[in-house]
C-alpha positions in Angstrom: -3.0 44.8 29.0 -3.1 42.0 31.3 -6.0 39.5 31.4 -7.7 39.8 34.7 -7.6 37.0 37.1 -10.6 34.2 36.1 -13.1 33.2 38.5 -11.5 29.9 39.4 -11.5 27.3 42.5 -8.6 27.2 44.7 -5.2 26.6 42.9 -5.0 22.6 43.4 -8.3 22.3 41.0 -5.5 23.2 38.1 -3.9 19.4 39.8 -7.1 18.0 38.0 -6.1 18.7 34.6 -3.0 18.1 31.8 -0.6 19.5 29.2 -1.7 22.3 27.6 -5.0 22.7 29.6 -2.9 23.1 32.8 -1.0 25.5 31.5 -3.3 27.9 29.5 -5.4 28.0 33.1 -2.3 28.3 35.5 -1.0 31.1 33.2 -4.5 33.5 34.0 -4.4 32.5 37.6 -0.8 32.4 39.1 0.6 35.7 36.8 -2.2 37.2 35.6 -2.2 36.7 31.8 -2.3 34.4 29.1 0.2 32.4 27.8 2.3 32.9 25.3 4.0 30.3 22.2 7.4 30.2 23.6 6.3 29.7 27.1 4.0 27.0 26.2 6.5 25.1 24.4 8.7 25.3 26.9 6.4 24.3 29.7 5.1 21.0 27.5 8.7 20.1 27.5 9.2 20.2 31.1 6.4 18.0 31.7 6.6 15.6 29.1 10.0 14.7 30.3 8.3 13.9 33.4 8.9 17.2 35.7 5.8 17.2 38.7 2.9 19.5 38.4 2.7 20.8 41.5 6.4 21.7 41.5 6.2 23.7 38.1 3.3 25.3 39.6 5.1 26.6 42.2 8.0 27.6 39.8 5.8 29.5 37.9 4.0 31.4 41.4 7.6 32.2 42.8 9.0 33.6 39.8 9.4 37.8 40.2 5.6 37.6 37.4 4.1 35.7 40.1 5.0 37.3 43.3 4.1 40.2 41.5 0.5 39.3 40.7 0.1 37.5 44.8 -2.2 34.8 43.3 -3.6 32.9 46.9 -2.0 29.6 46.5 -2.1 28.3 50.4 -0.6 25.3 50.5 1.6 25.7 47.7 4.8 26.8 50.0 5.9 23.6 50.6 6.4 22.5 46.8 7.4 26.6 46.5 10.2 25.4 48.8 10.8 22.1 47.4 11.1 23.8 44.2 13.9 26.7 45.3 15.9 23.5 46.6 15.6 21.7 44.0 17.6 25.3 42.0 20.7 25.0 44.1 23.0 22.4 43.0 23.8 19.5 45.9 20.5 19.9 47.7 18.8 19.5 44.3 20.9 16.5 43.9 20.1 15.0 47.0 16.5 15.8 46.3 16.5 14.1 43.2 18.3 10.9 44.6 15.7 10.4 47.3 12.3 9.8 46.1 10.8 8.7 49.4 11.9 12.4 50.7 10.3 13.9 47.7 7.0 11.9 48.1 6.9 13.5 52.1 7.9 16.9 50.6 5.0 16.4 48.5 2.4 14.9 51.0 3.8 18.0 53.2 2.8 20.5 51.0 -1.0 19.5 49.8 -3.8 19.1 51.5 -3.8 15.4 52.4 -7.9 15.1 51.3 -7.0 16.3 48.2 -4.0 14.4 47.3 -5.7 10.6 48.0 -8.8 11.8 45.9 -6.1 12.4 43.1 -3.3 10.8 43.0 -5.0 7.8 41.4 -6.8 9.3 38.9 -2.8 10.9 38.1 -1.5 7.3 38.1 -4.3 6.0 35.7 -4.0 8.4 32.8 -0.4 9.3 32.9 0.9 6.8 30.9 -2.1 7.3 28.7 -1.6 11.0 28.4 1.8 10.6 26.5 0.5 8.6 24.2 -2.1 11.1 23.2 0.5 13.9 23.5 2.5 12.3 21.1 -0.1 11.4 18.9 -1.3 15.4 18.9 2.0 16.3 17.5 1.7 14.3 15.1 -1.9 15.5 13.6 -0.2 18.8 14.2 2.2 18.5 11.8 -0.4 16.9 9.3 -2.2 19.6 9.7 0.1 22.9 9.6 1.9 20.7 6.2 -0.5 21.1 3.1 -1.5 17.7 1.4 0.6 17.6 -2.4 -1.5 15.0 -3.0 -5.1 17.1 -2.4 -3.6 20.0 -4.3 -2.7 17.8 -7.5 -6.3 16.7 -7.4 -7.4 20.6 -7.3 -5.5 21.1 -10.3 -6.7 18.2 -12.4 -10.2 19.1 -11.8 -9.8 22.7 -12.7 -7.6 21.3 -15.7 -10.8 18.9 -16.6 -13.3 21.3 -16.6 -10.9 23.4 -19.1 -11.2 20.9 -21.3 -14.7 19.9 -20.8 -16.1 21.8 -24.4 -13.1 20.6 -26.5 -13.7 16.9 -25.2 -17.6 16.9 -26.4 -16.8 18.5 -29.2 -14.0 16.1 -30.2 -16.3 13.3 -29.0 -19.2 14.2 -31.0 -17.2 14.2 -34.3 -15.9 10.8 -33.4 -19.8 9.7 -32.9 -20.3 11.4 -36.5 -17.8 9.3 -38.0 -18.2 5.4 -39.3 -17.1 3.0 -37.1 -15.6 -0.6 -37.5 -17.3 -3.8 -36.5 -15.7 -4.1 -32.9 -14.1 -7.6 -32.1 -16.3 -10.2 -30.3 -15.0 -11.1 -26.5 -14.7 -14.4 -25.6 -16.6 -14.8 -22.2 -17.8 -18.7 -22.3 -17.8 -21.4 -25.0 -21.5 -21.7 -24.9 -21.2 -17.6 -25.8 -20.9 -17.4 -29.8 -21.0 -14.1 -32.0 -24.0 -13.5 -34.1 -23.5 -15.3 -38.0 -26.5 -13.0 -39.3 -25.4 -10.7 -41.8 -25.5 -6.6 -40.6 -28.1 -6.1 -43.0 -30.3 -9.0 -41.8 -30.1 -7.2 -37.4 -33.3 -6.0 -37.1 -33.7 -2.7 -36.1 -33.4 -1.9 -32.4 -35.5 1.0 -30.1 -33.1 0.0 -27.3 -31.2 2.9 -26.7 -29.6 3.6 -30.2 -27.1 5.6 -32.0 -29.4 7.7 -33.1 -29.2 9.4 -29.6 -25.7 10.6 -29.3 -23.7 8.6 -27.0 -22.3 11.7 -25.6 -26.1 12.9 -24.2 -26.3 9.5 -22.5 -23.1 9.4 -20.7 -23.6 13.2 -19.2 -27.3 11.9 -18.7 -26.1 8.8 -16.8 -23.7 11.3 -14.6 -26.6 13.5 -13.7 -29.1 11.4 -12.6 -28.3 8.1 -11.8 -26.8 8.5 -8.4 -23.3 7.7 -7.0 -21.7 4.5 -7.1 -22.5 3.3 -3.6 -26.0 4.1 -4.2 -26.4 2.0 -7.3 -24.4 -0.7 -6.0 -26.2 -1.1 -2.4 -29.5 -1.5 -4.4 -28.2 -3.8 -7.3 -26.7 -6.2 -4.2 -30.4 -7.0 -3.3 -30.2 -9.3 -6.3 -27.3 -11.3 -5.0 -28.9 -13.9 -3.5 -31.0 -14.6 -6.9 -28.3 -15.6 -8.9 -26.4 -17.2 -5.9 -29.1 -19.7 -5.9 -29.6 -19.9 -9.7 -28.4 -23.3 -10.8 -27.6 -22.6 -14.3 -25.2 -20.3 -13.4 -24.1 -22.7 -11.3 -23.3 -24.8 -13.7 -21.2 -22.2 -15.7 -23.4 -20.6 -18.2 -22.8 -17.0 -18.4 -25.3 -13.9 -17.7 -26.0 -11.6 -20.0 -26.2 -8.2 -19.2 -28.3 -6.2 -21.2 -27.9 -2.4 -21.5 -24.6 -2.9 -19.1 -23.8 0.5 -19.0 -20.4 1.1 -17.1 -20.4 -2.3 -15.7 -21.7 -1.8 -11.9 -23.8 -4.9 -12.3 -20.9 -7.5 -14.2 -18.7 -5.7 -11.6 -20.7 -6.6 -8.7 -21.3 -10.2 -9.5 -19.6 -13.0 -7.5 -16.4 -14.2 -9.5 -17.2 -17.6 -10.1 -20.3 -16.6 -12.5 -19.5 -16.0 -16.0 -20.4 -12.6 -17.5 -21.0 -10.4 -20.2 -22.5 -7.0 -21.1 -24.3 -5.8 -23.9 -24.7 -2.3 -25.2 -25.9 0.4 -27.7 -23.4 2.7 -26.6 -20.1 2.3 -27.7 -18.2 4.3 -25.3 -20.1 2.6 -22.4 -19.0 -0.5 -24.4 -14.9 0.8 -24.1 -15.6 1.6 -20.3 -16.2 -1.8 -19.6 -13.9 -3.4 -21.3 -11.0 -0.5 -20.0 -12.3 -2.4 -16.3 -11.7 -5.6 -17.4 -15.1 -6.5 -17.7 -16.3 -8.4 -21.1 -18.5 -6.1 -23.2 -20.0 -6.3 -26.7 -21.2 -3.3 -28.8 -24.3 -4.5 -30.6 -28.3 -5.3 -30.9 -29.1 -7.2 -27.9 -32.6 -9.1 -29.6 -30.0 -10.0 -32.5 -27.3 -11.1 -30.5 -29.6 -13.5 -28.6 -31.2 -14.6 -31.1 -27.9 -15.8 -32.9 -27.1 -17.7 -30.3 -27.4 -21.6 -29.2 -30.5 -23.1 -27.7 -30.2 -23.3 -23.9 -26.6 -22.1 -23.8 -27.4 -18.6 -21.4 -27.9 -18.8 -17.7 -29.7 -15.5 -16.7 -30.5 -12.9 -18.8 -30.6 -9.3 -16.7 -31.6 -5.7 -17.9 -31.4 -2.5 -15.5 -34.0 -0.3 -16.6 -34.1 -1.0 -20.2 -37.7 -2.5 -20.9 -39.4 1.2 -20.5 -36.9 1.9 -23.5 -38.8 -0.5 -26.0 -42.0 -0.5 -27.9 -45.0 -3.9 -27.4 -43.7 -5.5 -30.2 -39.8 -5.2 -29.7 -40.8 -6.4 -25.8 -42.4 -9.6 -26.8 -39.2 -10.2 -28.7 -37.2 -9.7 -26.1 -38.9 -12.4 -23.9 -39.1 -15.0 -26.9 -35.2 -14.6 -28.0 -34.5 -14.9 -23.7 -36.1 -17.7 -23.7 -34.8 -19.5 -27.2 -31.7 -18.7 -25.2 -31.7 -19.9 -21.4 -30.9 -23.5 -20.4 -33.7 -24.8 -17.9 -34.1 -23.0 -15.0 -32.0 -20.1 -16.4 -33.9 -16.3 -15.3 -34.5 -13.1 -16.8 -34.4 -10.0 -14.1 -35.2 -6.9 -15.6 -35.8 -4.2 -13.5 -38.0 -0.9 -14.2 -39.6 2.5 -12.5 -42.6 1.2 -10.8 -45.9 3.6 -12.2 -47.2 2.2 -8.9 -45.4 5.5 -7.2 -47.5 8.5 -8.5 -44.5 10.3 -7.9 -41.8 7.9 -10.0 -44.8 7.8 -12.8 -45.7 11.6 -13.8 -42.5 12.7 -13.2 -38.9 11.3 -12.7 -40.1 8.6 -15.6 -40.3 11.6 -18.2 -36.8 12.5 -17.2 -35.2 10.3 -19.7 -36.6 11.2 -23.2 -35.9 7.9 -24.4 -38.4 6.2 -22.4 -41.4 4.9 -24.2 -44.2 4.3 -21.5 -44.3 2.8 -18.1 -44.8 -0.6 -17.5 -47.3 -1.6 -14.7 -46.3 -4.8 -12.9 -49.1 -6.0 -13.2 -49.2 -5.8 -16.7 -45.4 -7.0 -16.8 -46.4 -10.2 -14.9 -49.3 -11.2 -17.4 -46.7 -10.9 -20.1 -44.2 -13.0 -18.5 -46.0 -15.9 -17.7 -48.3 -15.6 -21.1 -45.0 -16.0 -23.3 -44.3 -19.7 -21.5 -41.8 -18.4 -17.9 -42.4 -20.8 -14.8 -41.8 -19.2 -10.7 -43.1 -15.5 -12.3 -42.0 -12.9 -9.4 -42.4 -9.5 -8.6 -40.3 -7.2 -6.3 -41.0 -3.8 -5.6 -38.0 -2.0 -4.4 -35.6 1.3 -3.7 -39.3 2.6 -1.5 -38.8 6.5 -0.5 -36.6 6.9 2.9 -38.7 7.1 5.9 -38.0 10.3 6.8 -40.1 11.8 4.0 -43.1 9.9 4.4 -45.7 11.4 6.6 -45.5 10.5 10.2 -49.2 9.8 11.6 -51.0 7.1 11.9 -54.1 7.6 10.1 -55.9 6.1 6.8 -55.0 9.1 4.6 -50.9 9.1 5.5 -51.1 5.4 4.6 -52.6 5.7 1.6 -50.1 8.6 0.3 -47.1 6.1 1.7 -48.4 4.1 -0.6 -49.2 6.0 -3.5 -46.5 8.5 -3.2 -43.8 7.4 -1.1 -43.8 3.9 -2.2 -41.2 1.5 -4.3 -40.1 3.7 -6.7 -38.5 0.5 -9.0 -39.9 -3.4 -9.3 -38.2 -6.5 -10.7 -39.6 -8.9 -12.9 -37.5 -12.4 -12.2 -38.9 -15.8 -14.2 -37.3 -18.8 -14.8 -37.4 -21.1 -18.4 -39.2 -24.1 -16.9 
């Protein structure tokens, strides 16, 4: 059934639009129904190749479908006329050889108000509209042709998560199994590998191998956030060890607990690195990046080496993971280890944020007890650091804190919505 006429203005407000949107309006009005595929194709054509609007207007209202439906097009005779001329072979010729004739055809047969209040606006986004026309066609096509490369993806996920329980389960008899020393990476010649015998290391409650290393890495993937996110709030340290002159001078950092190497990753190129981890596999990661990693007892390894031979010591939320006594450690084998003015950053959940304290700190089993800053800060400077810092950081987005201006919402800002992390940076004097 046809579509009945739409309520529309008089036939020159279709001049006003373009393409397809002239079309699928003029179709309703001038014969009564929509248009269909092949009629729109052929219509797009026409005026792409630079055929006059008002002219295939008029086609389209003199054709037997138009008479037929008597659309009210007054004013529209002219280019009606101009249009049958244009069909018969030497006047169309003629016609199409004399453009100043076809402008006064044209200026004849609309209303002269409405042709200066248009034509510019015509002028101004023709050449503009084929550009966009072409530029359709071509998200068209990317759109009606399926992306190979989005289905290959598909499949290799469905295909990973096949293979999911055989992977663990082939990974957890590799954990099982006794491994080989792994080689020592060269990073620096100030860097040396520990001389102490295996049985001399001390043992270690960083995270250890008694924890499979399996757990940790699906651990990790769950709750750690996405790379962007742990990399916009690592960058906050940036400036620090721009400015650090020992690592100016070359000495390396050491990266404690490196994990998959977002921090050593992150760092500018001209400063020496290398990571340090429990974790084995985390261990392979890194060095699969390119980045310089060493499976082994962090205390030990520092310990083992020279006096004054480390720029900057750094550890990501790894001091919650260790007991008092392995803590003060820690500091003294840090600071047997930096040359003056080297740092220590290590960053932990901040118990300041009730929140971050009762609950999201208990997420990781591993973790021992939080550390206060306060608390952190009397440590620090008691075992002999010099410029003792703190930085509270990664605070709860605005949007969930409560919006009102009163002593109780600033006070649960505070206690609830506030840094949910803090840095500890010192320096060896």
């Amino acid at each position: 059934m046809p579509a009945s006429r739409p309520e529309l203005a008089p036939w020159y407000a279709l001049l006003s639009l373009e393409g397809e949107a002239l079309l699928r309006a003029a179709y309703p009005y001038l014969l009564g129904r929509e248009i269909d595929p092949e009629g729109l194709a052929h219509h797009l054509q026409r005026l792409r190749a630079g055929e006059d609007k008002l002219e295939l207007l008029a086609g389209l209202r003199d054709s037997a479908e138009g008479r037929a439906h008597g659309a009210p097009v007054a004013g529209l005779r002219g280019a009606c006329l101009r249009w049958r001329c244009r069909q018969l072979p030497l006047l169309g010729s003629l016609l199409r050889r004399c453009p100043n004739a076809q402008r006064q055809q044209r200026d004849a047969a609309r209303h002269l108000a409405l042709h200066e209040r248009l034509e510019a606006h015509i002028q101004r986004q023709e050449q503009h509209y084929r550009v966009l026309s072409a530029e359709q066609q071509v998200l068209a096509a990317r759109q009606a042709t399926p992306d190979p490369a989005l289905a290959e993806l598909r499949e290799r996920l469905r295909l990973a998560e096949n293979l999911n329980q055989e992977l663990r389960a082939r990974l957890t008899a590799l954990e099982n199994a006794p491994r080989s020393a792994a080689p020592q990476t060269a990073v620096a010649p100030a860097i040396q590998a520990p001389a102490t015998d295996a049985a001399a290391v001390p043992a270690s409650n960083l995270p250890s191998g008694t924890v499979p290393d399996s757990f940790y890495l699906a651990f990790e993937d769950r709750f750690r956030g996405s790379a962007e996110t742990i990399n916009a709030r690592l960058s906050y340290y940036l400036p620090t060890i721009a400015a650090n002159p020992a690592l100016a001078q070359g000495l390396p950092l050491v990266d404690i607990g490196c994990g998959r190497g977002e921090w050593l990753a992150l760092l500018p190129p001209a400063v020496q690195r290398l990571g340090i981890d429990l974790n084995a596999t985390n261990v392979e990661l890194c060095r699969a990046r390119g980045l310089p990693a060493e499976h082994t007892d962090a205390i030990a390894w520092l310990a083992a080496q020279p006096g004054g031979s480390i720029g900057a010591v750094s550890a990501f939320h790894v001091i919650e993971h260790l007991g008092f006594e392995r803590l003060n450690q820690l500091l003294d084998v840090c600071l047997h280890a930096l040359a003056p003015g080297g740092l220590i950053l290590f960053e932990t959940p901040n118990p300041e944020n009730i929140v971050t304290s009762a609950n999201y700190f208990w997420t990781d089993p591993t973790h021992i007890h939080p550390l206060p800053p306060a608390f952190t800060e009397f440590l620090v400077q008691f075992k002999g650091y010099a410029q003792v810092e703190i930085h509270k950081i990664n605070a709860v987005e605005p949007e969930h804190r409560l919006h009102e201006d009163s002593e109780v919402a600033r006070h649960c800002d505070r206690w609830f919505y506030g840094p949910q992390d803090y840095a500890v940076i010192a320096r060896r004097p």
